[in-house]
MARSELO-669139 format. One record per residue: residue number from 0; residue in three letters; z negated, y, x of N, C-alpha, C in turn. Coordinates in pm, whole numbers, plus 50000, padded with zeros to 5 digits. Layout:
NODE; num; residu; n.pz; n.py; n.px; ca.pz; ca.py; ca.px; c.pz; c.py; c.px
NODE; NUM; ala; Z; Y; X; Z; Y; X; Z; Y; X
...
***
This chain:
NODE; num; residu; n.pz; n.py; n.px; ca.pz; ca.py; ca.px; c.pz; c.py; c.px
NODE; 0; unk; 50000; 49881; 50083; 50000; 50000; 50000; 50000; 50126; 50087
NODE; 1; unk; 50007; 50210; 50041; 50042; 50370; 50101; 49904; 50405; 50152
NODE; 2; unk; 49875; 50421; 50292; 49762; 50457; 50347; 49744; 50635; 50317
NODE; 3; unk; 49886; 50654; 50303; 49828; 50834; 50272; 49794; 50874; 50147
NODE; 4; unk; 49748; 50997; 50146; 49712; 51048; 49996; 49774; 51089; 49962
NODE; 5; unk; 49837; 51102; 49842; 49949; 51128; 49735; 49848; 51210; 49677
NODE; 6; unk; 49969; 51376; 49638; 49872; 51476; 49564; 49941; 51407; 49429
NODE; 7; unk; 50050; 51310; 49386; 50027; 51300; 49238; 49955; 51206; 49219
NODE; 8; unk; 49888; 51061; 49284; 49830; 50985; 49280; 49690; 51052; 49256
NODE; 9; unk; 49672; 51113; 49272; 49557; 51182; 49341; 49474; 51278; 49190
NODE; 10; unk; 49622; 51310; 49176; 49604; 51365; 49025; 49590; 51281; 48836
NODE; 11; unk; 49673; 51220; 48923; 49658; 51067; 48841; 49519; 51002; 48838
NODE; 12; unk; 49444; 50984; 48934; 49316; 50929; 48967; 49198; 51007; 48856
NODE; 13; unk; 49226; 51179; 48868; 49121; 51251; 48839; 49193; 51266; 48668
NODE; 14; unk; 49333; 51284; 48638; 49325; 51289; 48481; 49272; 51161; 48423
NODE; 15; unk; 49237; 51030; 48513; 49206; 50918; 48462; 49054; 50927; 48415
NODE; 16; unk; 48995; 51003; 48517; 48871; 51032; 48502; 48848; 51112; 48358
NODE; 17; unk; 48923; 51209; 48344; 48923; 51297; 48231; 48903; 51247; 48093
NODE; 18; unk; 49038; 51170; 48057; 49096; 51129; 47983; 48967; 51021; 47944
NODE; 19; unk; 48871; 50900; 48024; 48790; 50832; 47976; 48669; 50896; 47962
NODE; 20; unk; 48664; 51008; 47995; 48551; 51132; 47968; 48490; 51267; 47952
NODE; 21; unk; 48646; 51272; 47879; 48690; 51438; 47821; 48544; 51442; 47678
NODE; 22; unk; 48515; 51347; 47610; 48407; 51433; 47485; 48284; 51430; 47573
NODE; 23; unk; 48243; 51336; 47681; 48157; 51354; 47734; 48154; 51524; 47803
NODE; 24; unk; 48266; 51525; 47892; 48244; 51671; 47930; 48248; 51782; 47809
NODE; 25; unk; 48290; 51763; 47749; 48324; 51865; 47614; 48164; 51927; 47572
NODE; 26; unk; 48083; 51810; 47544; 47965; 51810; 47515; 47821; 51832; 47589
NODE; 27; unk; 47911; 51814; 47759; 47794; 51855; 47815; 47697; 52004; 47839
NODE; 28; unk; 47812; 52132; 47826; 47715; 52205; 47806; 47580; 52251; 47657
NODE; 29; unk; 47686; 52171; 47543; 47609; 52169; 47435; 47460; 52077; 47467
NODE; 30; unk; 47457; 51990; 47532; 47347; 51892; 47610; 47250; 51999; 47645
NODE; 31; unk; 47302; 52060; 47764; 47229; 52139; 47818; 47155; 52207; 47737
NODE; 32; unk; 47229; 52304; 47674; 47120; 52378; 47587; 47030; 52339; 47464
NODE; 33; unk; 47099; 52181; 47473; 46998; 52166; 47354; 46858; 52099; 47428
NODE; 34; unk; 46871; 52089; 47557; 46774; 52027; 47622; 46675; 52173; 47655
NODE; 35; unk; 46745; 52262; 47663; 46663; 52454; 47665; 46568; 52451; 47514
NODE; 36; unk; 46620; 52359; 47426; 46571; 52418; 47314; 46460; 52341; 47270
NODE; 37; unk; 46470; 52207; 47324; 46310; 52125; 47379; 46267; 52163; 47457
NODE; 38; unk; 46294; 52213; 47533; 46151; 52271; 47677; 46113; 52393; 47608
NODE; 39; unk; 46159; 52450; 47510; 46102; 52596; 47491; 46012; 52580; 47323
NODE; 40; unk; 46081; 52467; 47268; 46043; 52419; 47097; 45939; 52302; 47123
NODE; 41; unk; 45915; 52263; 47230; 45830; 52156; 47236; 45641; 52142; 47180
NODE; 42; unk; 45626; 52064; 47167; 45517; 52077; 47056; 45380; 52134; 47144
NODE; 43; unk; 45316; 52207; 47149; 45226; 52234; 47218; 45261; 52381; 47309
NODE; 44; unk; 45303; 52400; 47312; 45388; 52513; 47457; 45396; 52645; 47361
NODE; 45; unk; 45350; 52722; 47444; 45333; 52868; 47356; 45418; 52928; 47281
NODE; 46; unk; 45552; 52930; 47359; 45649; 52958; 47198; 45673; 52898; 47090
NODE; 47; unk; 45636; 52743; 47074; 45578; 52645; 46963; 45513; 52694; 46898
NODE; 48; unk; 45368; 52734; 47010; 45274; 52774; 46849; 45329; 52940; 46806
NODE; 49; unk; 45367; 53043; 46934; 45423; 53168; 46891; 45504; 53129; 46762
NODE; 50; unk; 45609; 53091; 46760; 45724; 53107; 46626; 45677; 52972; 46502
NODE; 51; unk; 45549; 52905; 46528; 45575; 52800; 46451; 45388; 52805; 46401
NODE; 52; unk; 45342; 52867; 46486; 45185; 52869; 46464; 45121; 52999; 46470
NODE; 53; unk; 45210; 53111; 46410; 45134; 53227; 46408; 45002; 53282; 46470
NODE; 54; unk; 44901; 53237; 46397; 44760; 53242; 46418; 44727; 53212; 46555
NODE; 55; unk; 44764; 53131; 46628; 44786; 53114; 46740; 44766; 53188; 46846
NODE; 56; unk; 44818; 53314; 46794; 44827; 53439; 46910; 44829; 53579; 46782
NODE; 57; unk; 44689; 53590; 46737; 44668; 53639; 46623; 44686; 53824; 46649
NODE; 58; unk; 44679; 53879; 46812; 44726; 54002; 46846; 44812; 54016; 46931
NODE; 59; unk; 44853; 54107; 46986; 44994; 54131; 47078; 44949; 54091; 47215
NODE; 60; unk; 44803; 54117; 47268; 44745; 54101; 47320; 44708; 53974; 47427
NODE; 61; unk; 44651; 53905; 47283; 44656; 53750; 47271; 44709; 53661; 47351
NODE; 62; unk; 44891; 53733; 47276; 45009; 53678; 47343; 45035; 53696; 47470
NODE; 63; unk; 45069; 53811; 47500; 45130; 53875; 47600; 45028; 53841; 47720
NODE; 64; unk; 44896; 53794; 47708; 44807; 53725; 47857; 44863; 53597; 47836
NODE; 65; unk; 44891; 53515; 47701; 44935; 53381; 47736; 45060; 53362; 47810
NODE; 66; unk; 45180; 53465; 47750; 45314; 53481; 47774; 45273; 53513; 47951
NODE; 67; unk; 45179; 53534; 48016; 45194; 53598; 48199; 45115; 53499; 48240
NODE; 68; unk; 45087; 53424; 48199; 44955; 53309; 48239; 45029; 53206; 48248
NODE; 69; unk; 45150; 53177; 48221; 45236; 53096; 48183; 45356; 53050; 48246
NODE; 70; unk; 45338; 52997; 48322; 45442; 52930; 48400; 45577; 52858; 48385
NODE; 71; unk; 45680; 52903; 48429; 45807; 52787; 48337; 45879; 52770; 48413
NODE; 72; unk; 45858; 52753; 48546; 45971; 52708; 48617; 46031; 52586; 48601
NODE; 73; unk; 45900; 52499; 48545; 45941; 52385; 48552; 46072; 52327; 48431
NODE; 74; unk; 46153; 52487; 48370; 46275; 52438; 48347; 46393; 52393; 48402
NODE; 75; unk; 46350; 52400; 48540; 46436; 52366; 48639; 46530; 52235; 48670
NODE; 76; unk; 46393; 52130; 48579; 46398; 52038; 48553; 46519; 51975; 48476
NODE; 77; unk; 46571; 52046; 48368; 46644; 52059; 48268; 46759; 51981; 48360
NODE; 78; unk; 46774; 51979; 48485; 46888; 51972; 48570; 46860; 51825; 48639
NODE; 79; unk; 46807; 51759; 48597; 46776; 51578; 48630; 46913; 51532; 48495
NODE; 80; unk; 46975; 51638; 48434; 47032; 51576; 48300; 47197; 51539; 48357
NODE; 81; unk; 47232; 51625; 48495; 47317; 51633; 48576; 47378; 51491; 48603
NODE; 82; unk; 47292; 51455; 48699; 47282; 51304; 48767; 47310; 51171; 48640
NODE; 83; unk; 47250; 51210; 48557; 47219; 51118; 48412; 47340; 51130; 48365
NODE; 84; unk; 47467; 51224; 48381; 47565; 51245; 48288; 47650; 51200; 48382
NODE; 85; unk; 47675; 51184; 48500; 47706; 51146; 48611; 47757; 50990; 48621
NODE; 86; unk; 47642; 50901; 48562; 47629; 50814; 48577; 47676; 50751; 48490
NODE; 87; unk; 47686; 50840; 48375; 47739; 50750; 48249; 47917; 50758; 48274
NODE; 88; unk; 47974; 50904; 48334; 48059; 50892; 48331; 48188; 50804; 48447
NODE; 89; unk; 48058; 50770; 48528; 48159; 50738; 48649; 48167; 50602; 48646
NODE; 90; unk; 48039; 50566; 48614; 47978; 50392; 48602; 48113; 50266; 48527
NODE; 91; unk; 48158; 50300; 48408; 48246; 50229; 48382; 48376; 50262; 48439
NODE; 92; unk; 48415; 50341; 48547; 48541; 50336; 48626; 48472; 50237; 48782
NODE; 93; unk; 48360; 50210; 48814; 48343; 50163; 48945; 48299; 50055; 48904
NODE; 94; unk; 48243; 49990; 48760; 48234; 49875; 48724; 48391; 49811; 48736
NODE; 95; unk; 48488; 49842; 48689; 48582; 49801; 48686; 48703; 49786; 48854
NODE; 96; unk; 48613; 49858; 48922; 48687; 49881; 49054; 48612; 49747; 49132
NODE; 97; unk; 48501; 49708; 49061; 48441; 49610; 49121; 48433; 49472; 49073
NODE; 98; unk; 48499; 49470; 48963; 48519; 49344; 48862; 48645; 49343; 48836
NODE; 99; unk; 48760; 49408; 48780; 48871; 49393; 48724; 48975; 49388; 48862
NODE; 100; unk; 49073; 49267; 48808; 49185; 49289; 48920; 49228; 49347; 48861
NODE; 101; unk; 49293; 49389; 48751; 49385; 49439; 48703; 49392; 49591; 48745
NODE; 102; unk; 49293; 49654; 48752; 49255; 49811; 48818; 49269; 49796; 48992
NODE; 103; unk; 49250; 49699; 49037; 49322; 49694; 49176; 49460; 49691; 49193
NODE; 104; unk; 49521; 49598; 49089; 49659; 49599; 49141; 49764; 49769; 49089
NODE; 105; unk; 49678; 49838; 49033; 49732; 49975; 49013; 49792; 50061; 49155
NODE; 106; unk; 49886; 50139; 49148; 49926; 50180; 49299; 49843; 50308; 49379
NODE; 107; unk; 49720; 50308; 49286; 49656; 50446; 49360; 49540; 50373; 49486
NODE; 108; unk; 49506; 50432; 49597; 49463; 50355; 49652; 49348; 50404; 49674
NODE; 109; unk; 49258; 50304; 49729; 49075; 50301; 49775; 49063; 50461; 49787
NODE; 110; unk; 49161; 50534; 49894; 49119; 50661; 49995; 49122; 50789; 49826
NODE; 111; unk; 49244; 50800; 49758; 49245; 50851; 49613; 49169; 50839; 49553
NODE; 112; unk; 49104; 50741; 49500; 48997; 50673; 49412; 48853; 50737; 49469
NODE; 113; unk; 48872; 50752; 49625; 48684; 50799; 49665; 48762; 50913; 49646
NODE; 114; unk; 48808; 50991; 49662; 48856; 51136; 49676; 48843; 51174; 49545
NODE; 115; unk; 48944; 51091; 49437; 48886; 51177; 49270; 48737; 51170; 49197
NODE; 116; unk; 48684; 51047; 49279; 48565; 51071; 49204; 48490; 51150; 49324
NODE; 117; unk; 48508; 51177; 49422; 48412; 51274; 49459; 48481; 51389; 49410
NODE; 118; unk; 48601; 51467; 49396; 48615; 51558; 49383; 48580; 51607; 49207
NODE; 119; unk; 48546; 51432; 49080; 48485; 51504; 48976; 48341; 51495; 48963
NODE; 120; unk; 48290; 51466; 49058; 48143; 51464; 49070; 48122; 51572; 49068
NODE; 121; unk; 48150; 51620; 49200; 48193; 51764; 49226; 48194; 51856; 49095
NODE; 122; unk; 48285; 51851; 49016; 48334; 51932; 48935; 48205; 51897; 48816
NODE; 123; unk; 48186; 51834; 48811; 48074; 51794; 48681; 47935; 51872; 48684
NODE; 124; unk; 47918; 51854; 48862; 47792; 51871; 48929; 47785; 52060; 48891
NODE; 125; unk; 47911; 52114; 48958; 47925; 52273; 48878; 47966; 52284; 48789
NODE; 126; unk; 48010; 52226; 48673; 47983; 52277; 48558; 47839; 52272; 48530
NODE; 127; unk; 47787; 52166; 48521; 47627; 52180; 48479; 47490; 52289; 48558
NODE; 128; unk; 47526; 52296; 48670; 47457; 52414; 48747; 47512; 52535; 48673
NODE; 129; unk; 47660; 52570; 48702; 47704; 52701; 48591; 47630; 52725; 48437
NODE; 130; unk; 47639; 52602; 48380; 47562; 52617; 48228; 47435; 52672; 48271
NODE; 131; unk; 47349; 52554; 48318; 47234; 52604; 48339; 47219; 52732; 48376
NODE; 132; unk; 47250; 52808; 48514; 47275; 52946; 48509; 47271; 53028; 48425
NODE; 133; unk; 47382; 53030; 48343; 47426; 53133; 48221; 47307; 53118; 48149
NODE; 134; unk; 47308; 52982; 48065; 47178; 53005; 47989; 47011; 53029; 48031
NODE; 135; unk; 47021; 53012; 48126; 46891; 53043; 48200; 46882; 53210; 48173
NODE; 136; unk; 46970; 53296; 48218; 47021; 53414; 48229; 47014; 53485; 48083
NODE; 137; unk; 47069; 53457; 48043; 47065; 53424; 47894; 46972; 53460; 47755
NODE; 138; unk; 46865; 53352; 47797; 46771; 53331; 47719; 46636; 53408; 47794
NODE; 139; unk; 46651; 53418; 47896; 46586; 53517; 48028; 46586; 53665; 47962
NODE; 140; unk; 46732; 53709; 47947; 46736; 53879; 47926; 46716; 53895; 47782
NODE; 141; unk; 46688; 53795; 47691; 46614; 53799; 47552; 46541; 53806; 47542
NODE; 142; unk; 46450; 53723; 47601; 46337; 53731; 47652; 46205; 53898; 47666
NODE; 143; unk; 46303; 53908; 47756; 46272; 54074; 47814; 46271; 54132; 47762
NODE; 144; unk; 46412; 54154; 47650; 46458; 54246; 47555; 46296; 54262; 47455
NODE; 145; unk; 46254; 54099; 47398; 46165; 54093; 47309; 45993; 54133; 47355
NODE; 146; unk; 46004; 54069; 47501; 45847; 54067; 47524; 45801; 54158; 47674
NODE; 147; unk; 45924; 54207; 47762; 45894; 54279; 47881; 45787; 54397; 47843
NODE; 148; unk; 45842; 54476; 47749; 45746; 54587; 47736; 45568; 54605; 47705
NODE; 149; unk; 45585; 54496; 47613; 45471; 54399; 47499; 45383; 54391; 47683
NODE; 150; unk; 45435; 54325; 47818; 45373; 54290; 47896; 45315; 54332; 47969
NODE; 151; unk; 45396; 54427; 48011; 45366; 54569; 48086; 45232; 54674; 48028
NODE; 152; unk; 45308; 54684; 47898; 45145; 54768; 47816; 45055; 54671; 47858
NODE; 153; unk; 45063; 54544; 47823; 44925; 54475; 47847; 44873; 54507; 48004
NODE; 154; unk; 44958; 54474; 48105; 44868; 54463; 48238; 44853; 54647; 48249
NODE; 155; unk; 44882; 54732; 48183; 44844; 54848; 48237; 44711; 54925; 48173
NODE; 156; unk; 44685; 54817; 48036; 44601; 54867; 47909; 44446; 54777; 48063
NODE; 157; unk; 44511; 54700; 48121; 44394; 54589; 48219; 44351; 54680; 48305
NODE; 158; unk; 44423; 54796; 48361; 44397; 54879; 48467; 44528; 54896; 48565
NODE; 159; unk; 44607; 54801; 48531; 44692; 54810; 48687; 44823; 54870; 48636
NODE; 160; unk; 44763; 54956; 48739; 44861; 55067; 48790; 44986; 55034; 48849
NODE; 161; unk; 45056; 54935; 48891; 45133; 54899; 48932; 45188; 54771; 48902
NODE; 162; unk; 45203; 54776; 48754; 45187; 54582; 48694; 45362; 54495; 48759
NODE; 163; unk; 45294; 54425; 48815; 45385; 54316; 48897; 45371; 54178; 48801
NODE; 164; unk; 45490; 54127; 48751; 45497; 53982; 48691; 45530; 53897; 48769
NODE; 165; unk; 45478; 53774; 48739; 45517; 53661; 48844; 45661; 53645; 48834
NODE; 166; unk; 45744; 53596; 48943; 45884; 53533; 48887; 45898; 53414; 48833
NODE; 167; unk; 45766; 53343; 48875; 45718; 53212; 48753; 45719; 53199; 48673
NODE; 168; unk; 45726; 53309; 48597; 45776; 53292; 48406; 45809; 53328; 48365
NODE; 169; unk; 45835; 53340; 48241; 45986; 53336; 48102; 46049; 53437; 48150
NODE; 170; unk; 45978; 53578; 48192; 46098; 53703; 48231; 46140; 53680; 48336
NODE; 171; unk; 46178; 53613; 48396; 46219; 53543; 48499; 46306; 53452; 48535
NODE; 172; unk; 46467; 53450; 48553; 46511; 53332; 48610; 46484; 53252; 48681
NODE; 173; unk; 46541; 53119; 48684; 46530; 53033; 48842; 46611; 53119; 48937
NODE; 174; unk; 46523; 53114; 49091; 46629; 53161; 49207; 46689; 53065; 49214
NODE; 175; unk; 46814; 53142; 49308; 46955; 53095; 49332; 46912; 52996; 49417
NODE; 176; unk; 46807; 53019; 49491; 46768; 52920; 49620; 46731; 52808; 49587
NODE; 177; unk; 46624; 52817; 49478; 46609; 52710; 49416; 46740; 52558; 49356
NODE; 178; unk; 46813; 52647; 49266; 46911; 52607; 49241; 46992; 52553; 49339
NODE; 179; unk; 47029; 52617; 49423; 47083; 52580; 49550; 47052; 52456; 49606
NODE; 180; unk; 46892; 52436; 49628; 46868; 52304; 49663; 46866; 52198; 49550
NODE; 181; unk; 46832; 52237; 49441; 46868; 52096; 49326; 46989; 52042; 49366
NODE; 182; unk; 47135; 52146; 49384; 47270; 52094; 49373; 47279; 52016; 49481
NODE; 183; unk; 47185; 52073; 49601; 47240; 51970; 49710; 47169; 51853; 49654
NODE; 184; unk; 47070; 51842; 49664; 46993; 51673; 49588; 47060; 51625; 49555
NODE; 185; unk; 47119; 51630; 49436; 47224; 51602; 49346; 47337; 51538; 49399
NODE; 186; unk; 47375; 51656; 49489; 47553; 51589; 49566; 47485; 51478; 49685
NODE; 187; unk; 47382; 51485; 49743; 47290; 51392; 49811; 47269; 51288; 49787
NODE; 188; unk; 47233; 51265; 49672; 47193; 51138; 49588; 47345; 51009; 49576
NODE; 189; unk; 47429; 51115; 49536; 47542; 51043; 49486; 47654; 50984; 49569
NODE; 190; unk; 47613; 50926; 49703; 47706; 50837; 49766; 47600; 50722; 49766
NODE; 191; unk; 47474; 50747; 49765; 47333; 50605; 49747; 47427; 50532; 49613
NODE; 192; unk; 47441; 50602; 49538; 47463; 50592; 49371; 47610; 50515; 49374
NODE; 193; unk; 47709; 50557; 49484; 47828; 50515; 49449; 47787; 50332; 49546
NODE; 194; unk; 47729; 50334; 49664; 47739; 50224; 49724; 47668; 50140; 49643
NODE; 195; unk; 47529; 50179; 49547; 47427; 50118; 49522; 47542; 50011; 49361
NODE; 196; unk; 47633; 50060; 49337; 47770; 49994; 49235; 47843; 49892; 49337
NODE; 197; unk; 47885; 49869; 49449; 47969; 49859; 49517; 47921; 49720; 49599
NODE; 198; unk; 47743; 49748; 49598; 47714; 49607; 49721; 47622; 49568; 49588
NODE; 199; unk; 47586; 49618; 49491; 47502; 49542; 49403; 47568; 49504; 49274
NODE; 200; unk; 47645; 49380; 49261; 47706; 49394; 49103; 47648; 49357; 48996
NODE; 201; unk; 47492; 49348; 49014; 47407; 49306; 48908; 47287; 49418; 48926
NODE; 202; unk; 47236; 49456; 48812; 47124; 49556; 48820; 47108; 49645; 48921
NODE; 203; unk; 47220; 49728; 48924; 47308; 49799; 49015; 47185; 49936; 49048
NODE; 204; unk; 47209; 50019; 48935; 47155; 50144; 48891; 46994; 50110; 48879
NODE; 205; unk; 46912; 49977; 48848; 46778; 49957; 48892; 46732; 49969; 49012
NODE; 206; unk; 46849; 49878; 49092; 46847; 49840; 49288; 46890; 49952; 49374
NODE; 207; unk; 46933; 50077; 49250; 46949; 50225; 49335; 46838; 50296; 49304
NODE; 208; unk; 46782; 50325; 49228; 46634; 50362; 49201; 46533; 50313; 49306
NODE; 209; unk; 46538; 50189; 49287; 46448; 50063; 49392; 46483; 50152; 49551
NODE; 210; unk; 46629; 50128; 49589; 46637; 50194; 49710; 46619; 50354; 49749
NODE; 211; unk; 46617; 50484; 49609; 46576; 50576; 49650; 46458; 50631; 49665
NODE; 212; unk; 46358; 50567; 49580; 46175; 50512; 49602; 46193; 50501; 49737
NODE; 213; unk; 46244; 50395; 49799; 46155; 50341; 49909; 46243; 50416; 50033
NODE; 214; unk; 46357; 50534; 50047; 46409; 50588; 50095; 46299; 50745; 50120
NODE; 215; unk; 46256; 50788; 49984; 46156; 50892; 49981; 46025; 50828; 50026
NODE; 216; unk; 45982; 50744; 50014; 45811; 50672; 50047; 45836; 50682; 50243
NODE; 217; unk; 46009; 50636; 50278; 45968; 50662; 50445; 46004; 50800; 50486
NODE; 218; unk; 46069; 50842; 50426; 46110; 50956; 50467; 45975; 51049; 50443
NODE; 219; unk; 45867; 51065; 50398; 45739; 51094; 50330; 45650; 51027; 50454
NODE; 220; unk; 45601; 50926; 50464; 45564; 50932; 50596; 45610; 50935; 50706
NODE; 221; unk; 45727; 50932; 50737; 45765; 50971; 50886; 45737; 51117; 50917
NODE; 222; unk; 45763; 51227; 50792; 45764; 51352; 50817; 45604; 51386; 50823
NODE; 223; unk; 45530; 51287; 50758; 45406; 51312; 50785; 45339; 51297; 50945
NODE; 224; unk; 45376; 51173; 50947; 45354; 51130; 51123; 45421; 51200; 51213
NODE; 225; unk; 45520; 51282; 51187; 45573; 51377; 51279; 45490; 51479; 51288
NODE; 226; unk; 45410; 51551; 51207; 45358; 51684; 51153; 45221; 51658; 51250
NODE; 227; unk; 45182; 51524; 51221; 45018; 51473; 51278; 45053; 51510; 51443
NODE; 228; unk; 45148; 51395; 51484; 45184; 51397; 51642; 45218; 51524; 51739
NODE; 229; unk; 45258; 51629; 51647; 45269; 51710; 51674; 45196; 51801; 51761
NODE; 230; unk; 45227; 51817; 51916; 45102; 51910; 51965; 45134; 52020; 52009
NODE; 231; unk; 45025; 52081; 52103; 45085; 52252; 52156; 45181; 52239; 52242
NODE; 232; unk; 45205; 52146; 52325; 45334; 52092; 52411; 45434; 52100; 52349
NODE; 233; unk; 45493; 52040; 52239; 45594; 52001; 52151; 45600; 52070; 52055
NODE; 234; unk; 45573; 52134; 52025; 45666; 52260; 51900; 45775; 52215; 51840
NODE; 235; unk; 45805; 52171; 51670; 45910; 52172; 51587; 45963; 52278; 51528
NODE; 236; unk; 46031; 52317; 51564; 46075; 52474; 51495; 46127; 52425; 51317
NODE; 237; unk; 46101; 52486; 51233; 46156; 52448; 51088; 46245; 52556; 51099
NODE; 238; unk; 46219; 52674; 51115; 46289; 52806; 51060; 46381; 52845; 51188
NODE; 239; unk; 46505; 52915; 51154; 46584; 52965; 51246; 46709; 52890; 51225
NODE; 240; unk; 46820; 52959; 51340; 46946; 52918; 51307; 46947; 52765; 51410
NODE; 241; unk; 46893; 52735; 51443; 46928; 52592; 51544; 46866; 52488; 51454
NODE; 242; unk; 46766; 52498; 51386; 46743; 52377; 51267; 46826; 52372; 51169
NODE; 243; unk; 46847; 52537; 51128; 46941; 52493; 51001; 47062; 52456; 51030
NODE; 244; unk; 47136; 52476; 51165; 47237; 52411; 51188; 47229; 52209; 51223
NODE; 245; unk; 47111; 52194; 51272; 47131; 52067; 51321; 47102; 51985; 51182
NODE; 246; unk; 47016; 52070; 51039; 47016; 52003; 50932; 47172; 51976; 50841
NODE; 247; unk; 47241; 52099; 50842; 47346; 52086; 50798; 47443; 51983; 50874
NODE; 248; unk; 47423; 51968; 51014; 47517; 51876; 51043; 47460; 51720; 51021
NODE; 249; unk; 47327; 51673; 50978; 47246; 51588; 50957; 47339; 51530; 50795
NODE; 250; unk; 47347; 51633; 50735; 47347; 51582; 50577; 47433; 51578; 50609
NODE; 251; unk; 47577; 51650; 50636; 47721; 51651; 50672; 47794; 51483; 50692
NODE; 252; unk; 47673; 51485; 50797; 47714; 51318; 50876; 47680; 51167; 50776
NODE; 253; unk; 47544; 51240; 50693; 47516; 51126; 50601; 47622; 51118; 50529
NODE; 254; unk; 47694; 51239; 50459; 47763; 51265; 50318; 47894; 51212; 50400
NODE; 255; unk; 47944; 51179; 50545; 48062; 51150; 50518; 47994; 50978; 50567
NODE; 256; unk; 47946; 50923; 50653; 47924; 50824; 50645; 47918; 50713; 50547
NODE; 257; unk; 47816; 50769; 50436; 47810; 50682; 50324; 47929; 50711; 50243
NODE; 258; unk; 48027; 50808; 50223; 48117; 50790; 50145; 48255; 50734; 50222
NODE; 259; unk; 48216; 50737; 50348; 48318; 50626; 50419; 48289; 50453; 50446
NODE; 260; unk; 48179; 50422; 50409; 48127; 50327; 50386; 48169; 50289; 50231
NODE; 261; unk; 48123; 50359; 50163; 48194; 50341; 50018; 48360; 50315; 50019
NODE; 262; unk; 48409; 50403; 50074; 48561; 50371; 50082; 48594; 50257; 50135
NODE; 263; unk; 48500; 50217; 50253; 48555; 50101; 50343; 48526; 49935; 50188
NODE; 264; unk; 48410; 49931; 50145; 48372; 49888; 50063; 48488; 49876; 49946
NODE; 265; unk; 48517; 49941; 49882; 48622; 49910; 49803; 48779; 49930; 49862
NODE; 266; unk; 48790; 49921; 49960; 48994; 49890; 50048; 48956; 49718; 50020
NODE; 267; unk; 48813; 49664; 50054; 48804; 49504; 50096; 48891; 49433; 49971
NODE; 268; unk; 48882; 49489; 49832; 48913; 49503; 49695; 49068; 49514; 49668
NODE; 269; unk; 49124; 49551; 49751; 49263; 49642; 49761; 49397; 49538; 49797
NODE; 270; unk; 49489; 49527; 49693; 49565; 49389; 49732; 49682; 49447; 49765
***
């Protein structure tokens, strides 16, 4: 078969992708926000009882110390829904790359096949960071619109002269930085995810879980035992441009390794 990449093969590969998971994408930013509308409607959580339990927050007062006392980053979370949509959509094209001849004897080859699904991982991975964004943004400057002022009187009615809000809550987006590192996780995770299909054809997606546990449990103490061993002789620098370069070329090397391992893994497949 054709060792090079064909840009129509290539295109062929990724409308294949489409085409078996166009309502899935259709629907995923509707996902998203309806997953905004449980973290914020959820039973117990102050805008619950605010819009659903009046009495609750019986003065403006009331509110507006619960509304700054109140932490929400942890909508950040909202973005584990990424990986989950990921999986549903890619899983029955690499089941079949790993069971069906009939999808082997097709003329697109191993090198196309890792290339479209990384390049709609890719694409899946930013659409869902973009949603999240917007609506984060969103529901953020409503937010403000409704309760910034309400907050401000309060911490100034307290004494302070200079009222500072945390960026920890509701008037508050997630930083970009933040975000930033979810996406890498994310694009991180997903060559474990593609091999963990590829060498396991039974309880595939359990035995990738199984292996990213016990991937974080060493990686968790080694960094610990590094931190201990550590003395005034030996200095680890974290910060600066020579770590962040030798980290970026760290992940660089994982992200092409394992997805050349993956590739090598399914050519064995290739008739």
């Amino acid at each position: 078969m054709n060792k090079h990449v064909s840009g129509i093969r290539l295109v062929i590969a990724l409308k294949e992708l489409w085409i078996s998971n166009r309502i899935l994408v259709y629907s995923f930013p509707l996902i998203i926000l309806f997953c905004f509308a449980i973290y914020y409607l959820w039973p117990g959580g102050i805008f619950y009882e605010k819009w659903f339990n009046p009495k609750a927050f019986s003065t403006k007062e009331a509110w507006s110390k619960a509304l700054l006392a109140t932490y929400t980053t942890q909508r950040v979370f909202i973005l584990f829904i990424i990986p989950i949509y990921l999986v549903i959509c890619t899983k029955p094209l690499l089941d079949r790359l790993n069971k069906s001849e009939r999808t082997n004897l097709t003329p697109i080859t191993r090198l196309e096949r890792t290339l479209g699904l990384t390049l709609f991982v890719i694409g899946i991975t930013c659409l869902g960071v973009a949603c999240f964004t917007l609506y984060d943004h969103v529901i953020v400057a409503w937010f403000n619109k409704l309760y910034y002022e309400e907050a401000i009187r309060y911490l100034e009615a307290q004494g302070d002269l200079y009222p500072n809000i945390s960026r920890q809550t509701v008037l508050f987006p997630i930083q970009i930085n933040i975000l930033g590192i979810a996406f890498m996780m994310i694009l991180l995770l997903l060559p474990l995810y593609f091999l963990s299909l590829v060498f396991f054809r039974k309880n595939s997606v359990i035995l990738f879980l199984g292996l990213l546990v016990i991937i974080m449990i060493t990686l968790a103490f080694f960094l610990r035992w590094l931190f201990a061993h550590e003395t005034s002789h030996i200095s680890i620098p974290i910060q600066g441009v020579f770590p962040l370069t030798l980290t970026i070329l760290l992940l660089a090397s994982y992200w092409y390794l394992a997805m050349a391992t993956f590739y090598h893994k399914l050519k064995e497949k290739e008739i």
